[in-house]
C-alpha positions as CSV (number, residue, x, y, z in Angstrom):
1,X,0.0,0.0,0.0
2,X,1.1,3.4,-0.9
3,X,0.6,5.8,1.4
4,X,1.1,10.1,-0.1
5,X,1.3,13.2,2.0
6,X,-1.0,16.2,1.8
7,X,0.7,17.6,-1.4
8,X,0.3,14.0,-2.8
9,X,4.0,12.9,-2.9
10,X,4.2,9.4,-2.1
11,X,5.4,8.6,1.3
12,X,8.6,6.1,0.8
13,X,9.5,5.3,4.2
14,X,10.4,1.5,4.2
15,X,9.4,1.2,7.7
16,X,6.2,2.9,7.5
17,X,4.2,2.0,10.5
18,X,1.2,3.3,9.3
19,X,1.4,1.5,5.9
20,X,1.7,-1.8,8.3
21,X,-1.1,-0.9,10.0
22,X,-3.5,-0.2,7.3
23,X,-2.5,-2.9,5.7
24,X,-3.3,-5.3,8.1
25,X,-6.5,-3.4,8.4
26,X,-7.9,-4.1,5.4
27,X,-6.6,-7.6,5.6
28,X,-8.5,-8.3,8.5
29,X,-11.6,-6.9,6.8
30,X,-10.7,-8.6,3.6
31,X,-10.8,-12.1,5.7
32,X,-14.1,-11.1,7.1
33,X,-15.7,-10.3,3.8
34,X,-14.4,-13.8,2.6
35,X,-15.1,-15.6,5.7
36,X,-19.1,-16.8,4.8
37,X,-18.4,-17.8,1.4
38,X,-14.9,-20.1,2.2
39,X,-17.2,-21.2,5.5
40,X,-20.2,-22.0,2.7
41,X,-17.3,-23.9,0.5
42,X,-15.6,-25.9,3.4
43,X,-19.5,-27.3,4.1
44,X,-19.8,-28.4,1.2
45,X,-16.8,-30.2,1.0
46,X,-15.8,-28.8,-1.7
47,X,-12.4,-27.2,-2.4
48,X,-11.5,-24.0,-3.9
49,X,-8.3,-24.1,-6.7
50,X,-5.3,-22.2,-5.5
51,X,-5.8,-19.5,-8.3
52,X,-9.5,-19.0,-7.5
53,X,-8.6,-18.8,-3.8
54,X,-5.9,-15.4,-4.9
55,X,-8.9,-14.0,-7.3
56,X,-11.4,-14.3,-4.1
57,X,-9.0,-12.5,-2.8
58,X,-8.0,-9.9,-4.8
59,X,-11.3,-9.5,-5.2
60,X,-12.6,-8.8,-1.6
61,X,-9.8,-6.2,-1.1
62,X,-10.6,-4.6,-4.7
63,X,-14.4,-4.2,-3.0
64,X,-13.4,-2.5,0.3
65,X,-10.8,-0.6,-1.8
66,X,-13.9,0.8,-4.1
67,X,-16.2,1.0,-1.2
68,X,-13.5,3.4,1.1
69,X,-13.0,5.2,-2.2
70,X,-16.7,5.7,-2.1
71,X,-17.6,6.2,1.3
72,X,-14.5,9.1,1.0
73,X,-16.2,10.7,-1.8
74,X,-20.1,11.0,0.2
75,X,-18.0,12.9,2.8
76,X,-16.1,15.1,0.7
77,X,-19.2,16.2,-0.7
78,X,-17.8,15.1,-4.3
79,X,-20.8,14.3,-6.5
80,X,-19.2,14.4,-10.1
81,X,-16.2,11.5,-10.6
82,X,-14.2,14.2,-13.0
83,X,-13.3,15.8,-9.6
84,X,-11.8,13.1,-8.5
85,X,-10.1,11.2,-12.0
86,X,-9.1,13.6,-14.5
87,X,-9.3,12.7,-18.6
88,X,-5.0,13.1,-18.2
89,X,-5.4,10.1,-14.9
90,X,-7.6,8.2,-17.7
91,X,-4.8,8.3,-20.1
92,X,-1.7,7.8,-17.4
93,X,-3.4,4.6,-16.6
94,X,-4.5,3.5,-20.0
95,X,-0.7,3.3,-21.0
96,X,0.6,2.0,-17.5
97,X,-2.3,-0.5,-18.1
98,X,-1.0,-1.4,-21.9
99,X,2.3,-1.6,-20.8
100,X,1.3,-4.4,-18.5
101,X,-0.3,-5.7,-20.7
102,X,1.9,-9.0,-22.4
103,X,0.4,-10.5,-26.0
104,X,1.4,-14.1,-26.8
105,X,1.2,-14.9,-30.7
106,X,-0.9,-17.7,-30.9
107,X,1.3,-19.7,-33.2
108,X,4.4,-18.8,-30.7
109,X,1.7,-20.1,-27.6
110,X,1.5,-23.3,-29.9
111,X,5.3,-23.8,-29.7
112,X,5.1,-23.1,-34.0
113,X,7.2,-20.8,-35.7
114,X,5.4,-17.9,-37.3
115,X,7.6,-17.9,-40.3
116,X,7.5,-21.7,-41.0
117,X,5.2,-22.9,-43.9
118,X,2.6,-25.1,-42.7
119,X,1.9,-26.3,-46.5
């Protein structure tokens, strides 16, 4: 978690306590959000795939994420998103998102060469 100061510079202490502590804030409300629905799985008997398990995750700390966003927003009195994300925050994170982004050729996926003849 990245924490930023007033001015919005980021806060790079390595030992930032209060980092630690939100973090293990929203963890703790992360495993509450999850707790029904792995308690609903385990009584079933059924099991959850590793993968799933990290998107449930993910997941539960992406909706309290949105939600604190949210809830920040009703007390700021903010009523029109362009207050808080810009057009220029929608194109920042458009290229950080394409540069994440990693596309496999599907003949390459397939272990072919693209330049080999297949006649």
């Amino acid at each position: 978690m990245k924490l930023v100061d007033p001015s919005g510079k980021e806060v790079t202490s390595k030992e930032n306590k209060e980092a630690g502590k939100l973090e293990k804030q929203l963890s703790e409300k992360a495993h509450k959000l999850l707790e029904p629905t792995l308690n609903k799985v385990k009584l079933s008997g059924a099991q959850i795939p590793q993968e799933q398990l990290i998107q449930l995750s993910s997941m539960a700390h992406q909706m309290l994420f949105y939600r604190m966003v949210y809830n920040l927003a009703v007390k700021a009195g903010i009523e029109d998103l362009s207050d808080l994300v810009s057009e220029d925050d929608i194109e920042e994170l458009q290229t950080s998102l394409k540069n994440q982004l990693q596309v496999v050729d599907r003949s390459q996926q397939q272990g072919q060469d693209p330049d080999q003849d297949n006649s």
